[in-house]
C-alpha positions as CSV (number, residue, x, y, z in Angstrom):
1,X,93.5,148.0,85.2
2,X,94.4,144.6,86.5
3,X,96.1,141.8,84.5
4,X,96.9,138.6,84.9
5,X,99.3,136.8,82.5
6,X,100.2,132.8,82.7
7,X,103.2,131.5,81.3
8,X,105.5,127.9,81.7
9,X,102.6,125.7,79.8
10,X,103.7,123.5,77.2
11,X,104.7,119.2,76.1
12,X,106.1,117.4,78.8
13,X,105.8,113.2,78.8
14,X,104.2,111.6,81.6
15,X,105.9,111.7,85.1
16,X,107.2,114.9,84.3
17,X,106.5,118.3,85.8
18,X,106.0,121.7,84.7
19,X,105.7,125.0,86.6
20,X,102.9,127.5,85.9
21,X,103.4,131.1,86.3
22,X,101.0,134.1,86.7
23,X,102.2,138.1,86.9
24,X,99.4,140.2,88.1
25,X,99.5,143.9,87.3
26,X,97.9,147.1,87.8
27,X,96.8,146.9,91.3
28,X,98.1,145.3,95.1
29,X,99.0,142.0,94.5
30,X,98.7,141.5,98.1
31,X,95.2,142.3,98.2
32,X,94.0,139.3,95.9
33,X,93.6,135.4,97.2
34,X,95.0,133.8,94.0
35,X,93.8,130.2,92.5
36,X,94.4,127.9,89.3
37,X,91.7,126.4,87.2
38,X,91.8,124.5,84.2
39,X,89.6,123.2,81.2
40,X,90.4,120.0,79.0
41,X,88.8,120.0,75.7
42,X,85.4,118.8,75.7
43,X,85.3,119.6,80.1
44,X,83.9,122.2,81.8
45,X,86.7,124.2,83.9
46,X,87.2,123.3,87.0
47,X,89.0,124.2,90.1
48,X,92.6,123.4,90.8
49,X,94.1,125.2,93.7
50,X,94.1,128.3,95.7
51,X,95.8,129.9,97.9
52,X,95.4,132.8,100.2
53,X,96.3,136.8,100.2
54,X,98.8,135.8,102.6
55,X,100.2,132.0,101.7
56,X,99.2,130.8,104.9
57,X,96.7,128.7,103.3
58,X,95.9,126.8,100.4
59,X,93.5,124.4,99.0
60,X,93.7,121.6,96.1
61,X,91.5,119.7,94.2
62,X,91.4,115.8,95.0
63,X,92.9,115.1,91.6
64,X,96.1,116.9,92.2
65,X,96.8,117.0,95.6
66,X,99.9,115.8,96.6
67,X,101.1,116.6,93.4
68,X,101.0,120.1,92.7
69,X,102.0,122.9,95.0
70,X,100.7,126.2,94.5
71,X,102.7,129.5,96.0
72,X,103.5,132.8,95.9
73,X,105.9,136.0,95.7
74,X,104.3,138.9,96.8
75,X,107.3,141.1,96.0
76,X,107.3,139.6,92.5
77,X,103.4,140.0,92.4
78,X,103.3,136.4,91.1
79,X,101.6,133.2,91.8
80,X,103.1,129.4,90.5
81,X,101.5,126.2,90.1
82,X,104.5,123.3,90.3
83,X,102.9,120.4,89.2
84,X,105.1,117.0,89.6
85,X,104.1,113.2,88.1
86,X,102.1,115.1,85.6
87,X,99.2,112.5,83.7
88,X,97.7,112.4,80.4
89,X,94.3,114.0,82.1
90,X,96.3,117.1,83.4
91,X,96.4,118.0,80.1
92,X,94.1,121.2,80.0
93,X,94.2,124.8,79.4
94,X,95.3,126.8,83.0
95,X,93.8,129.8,83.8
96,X,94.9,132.2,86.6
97,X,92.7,133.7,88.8
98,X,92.5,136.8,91.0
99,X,89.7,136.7,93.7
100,X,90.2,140.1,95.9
101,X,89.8,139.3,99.7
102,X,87.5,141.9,100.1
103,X,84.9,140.8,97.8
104,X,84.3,141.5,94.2
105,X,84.7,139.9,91.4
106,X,87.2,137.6,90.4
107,X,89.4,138.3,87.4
108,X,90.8,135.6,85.1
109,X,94.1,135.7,82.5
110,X,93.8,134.0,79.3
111,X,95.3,130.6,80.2
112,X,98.5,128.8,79.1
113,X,98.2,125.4,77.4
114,X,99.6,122.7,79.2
115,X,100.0,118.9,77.6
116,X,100.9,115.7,79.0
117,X,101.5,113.0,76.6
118,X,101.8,109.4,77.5
C-alpha cells in the first residue's frame, strides 16, 4: 500500500524559507507525477506545484512561482518543496500528492503545517 509522509513544516518569520519533504512508500516511486497543495484555515486547498514522473517538468501556481522550487530524488523516492521569501499567506497546511502517470487515482499524505509569521 502506498504512502506518502510530509515533513520540514513548521514557524519561520517572513522572508524566510522552509523546505517540505515527502517519502512515498509501498510502490514505484518512479511511476507517480508528484505535486504540492495546500489549505489555509478558512480556504479551500489549492494547487501549488507539480512536477513530473521524470523532473523534466514542472508547473507552479502564480502565487509562488519564482519562489518555490519543487524537485525530486527518485533513488530516495522523495519529492521537496523549497520555498524562499516565504509571506504571511503561505501559511497553510501542505499536502503531498501522488498522481500515477498512468491514470488512477491520486493519493494524498496527511499534510505538514507550515506558518509564516510577520
Amino acid at each position: 500500500q502506498v504512502q506518502l509522509v510530509e515533513s520540514g513544516g513548521g514557524l519561520v518569520q517572513a522572508g524566510g524559507s522552509l523546505r517540505l519533504s515527502c517519502v512515498v512508500s509501498g510502490r514505484t516511486f518512479s511511476s507517480y507525477d508528484m505535486g504540492w497543495s495546500r489549505q489555509a484555515p478558512g480556504k479551500e486547498r489549492e494547487f501549488v506545484a507539480s512536477i513530473n514522473w521524470s523532473g523534466s517538468s514542472t508547473d507552479y501556481a502564480y502565487s509562488v512561482k519564482g519562489r518555490c522550487t519543487i524537485s525530486r530524488d527518485n533513488a530516495k523516492n522523495t519529492v521537496y518543496l523549497q520555498s524562499n521569501s516565504l509571506k504571511p499567506e503561505d501559511t497553510a497546511f501542505y499536502y503531498c500528492y501522488a498522481d500515477p502517470a498512468a491514470g488512477g487515482a491520486e493519493l494524498w499524505g496527511k499534510g505538514t503545517q507550515a506558518t509564516v509569521s510577520s
